[in-house]
N, C-alpha and C positions, 0 to 999 in steps of 0.2 A: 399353702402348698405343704406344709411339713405336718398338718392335720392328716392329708392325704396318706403323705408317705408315711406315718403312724398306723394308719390303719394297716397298712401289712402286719402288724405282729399280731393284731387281732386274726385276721385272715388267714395266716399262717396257724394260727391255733385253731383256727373251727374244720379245718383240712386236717391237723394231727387227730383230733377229734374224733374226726370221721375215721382216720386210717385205724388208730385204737382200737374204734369198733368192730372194726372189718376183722381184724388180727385176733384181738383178743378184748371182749366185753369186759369193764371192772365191773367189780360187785356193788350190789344194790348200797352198801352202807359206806361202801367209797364215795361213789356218787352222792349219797346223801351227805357226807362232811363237806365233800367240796362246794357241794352246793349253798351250805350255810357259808363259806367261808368267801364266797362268790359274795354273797347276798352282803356280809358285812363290809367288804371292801367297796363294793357299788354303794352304799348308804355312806359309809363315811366321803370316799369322793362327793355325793351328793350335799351332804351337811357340811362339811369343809374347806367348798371348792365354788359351790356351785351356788348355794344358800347363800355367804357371803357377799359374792357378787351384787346378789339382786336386791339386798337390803341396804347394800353400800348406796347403791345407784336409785334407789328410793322413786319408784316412781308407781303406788298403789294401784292406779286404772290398768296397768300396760300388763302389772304382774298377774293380777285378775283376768284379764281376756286371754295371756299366754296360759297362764295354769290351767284354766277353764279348757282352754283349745287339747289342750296335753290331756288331760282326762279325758275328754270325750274322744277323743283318738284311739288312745292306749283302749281303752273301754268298747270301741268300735274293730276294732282291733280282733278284742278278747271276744267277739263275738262273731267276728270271720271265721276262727278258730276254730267254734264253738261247733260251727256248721259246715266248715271243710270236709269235703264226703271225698275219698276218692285221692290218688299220687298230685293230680295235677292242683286240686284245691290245698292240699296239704303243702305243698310247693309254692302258693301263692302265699299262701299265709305266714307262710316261715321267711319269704322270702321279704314282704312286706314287712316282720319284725325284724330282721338284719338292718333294713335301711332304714329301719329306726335308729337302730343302734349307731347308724353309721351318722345320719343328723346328730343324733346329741355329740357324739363324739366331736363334730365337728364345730358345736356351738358351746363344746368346751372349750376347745383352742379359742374360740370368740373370747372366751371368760379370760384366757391365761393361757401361755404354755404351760406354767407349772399343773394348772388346774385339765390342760389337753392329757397330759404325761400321767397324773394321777389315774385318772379317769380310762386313759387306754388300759395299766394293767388290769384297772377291776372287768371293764369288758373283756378282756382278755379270756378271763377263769369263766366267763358269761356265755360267752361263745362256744370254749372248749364243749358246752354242753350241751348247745344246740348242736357243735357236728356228733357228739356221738349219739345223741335221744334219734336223731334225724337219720342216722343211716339205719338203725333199728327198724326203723318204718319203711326205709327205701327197700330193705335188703328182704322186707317181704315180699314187695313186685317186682324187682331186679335182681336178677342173678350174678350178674359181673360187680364183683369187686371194685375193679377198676372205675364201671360209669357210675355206679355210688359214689365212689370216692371224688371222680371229676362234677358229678351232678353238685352234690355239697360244696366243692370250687366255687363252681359256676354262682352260686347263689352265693356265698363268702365276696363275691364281686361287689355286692350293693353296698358292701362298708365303706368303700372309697368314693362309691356313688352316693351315697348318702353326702356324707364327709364334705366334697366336693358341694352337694348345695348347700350345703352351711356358710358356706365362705363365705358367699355376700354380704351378709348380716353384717358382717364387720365393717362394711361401709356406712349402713343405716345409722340415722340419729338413734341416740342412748337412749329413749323410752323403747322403739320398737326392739333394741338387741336386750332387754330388759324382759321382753316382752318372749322375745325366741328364746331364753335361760329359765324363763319361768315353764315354760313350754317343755324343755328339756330336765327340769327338777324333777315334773310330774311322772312325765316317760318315767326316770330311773326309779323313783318312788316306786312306781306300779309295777316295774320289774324285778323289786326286792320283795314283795309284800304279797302280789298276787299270781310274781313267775316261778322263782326262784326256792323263794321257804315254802311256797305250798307243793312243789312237786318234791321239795325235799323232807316235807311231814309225808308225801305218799310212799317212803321209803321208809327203812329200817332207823330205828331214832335210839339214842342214847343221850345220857348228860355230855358226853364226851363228843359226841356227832354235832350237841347242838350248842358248845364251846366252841366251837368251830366258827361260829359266825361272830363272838367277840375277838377271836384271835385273828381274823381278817379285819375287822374294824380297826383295833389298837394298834396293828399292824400297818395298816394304811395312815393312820394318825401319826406313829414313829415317825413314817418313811415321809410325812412331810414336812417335819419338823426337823427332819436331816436334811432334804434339801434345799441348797440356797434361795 
């Protein structure tokens, strides 16, 4: 349950997201920092939270068929994407990566609360980007403000839904939740490597834009070495 209620802060961020955009767009080299700084918080949650787990619990076949499953996904996925013509294919596909987001979040809480709590701020900064890249596109075929802003809601919904079928896992024997962690490393892998830094190389770069992604790593590594 407390996986679920977590994902409101995600939610809530892919909603400000959206309004930002509505109100007033930041600049291309804004977005480009945060987005490194996104990318490094999501990696360290992944390498310090998530990694762990599944080497602790050692069970090679399960982590194989999950990782394997996680790439071909993500990958299938990035090819939905590819071929999205149109608001409502554009909608399917974004909406489909949210309740990605919302699974792994939710077979973080599998792993740990501490590793649930890590892992929501980095989707946090994750999201914020999806609502505002996403009203950009909306706000070419919609005119109101407002149903942009509730469209991007509406779809910000899958994180609980997501999140929500995570939970079982937590019943199953430790190969197969072994199996969902390795499943969910892949995901966040792909969304540091081929979501996040490459739409942030298509933006304005500097040494300073791209510090940005060790200062969200270190940063996340501080923050969990402070808490208990």
């Amino acid at each position: 349950m407390s996986a679920i209620l977590y994902t409101l802060i995600p939610l809530a961020a892919v909603v400000i997201g959206a309004w930002l955009a509505v109100v007033r767009r930041p600049s291309p080299a804004f977005v480009s920092a945060m987005q490194h700084l996104a990318a490094g918080v999501v990696f360290a949650a992944a390498a310090s939270e998530i990694l762990p787990q599944i080497k602790h619990d050692a069970s090679p076949l399960a982590t194989l068929i999950g990782g394997a499953a996680g790439v071909g996904v993500m990958l299938l996925l990035k090819e939905l994407e590819g071929r999205a013509k149109g608001p409502v294919a554009m909608l399917g596909a974004v909406g489909i990566d949210i309740f990605v987001d919302g699974l792994v979040l939710g077979l973080a809480f599998v792993a740990g609360e501490k590793a649930g709590i890590l892992l929501t701020i980095a989707l946090t900064l994750e999201v914020l980007f999806i609502g505002l890249a996403l009203t950009g596109e909306l706000s070419e075929t919609i005119t109101s403000k407002l149903r942009v802003v509730m469209t991007v809601l509406l779809l910000g919904l899958l994180l609980p839904v997501g999140a929500a079928v995570a939970m079982p896992v937590a019943l199953l024997p430790t190969p197969v939740i072994v199996g969902f962690l390795s499943f969910g490393l892949m995901a966040l892998l792909y969304l540091v490597t081929e979501e996040l830094l490459v739409e942030a190389h298509e933006r304005p770069d500097s040494p300073l834009i791209s510090a940005m992604f060790f200062v969200g790593f270190l940063g996340l590594l501080i923050l969990e070495e402070l808490m208990p």
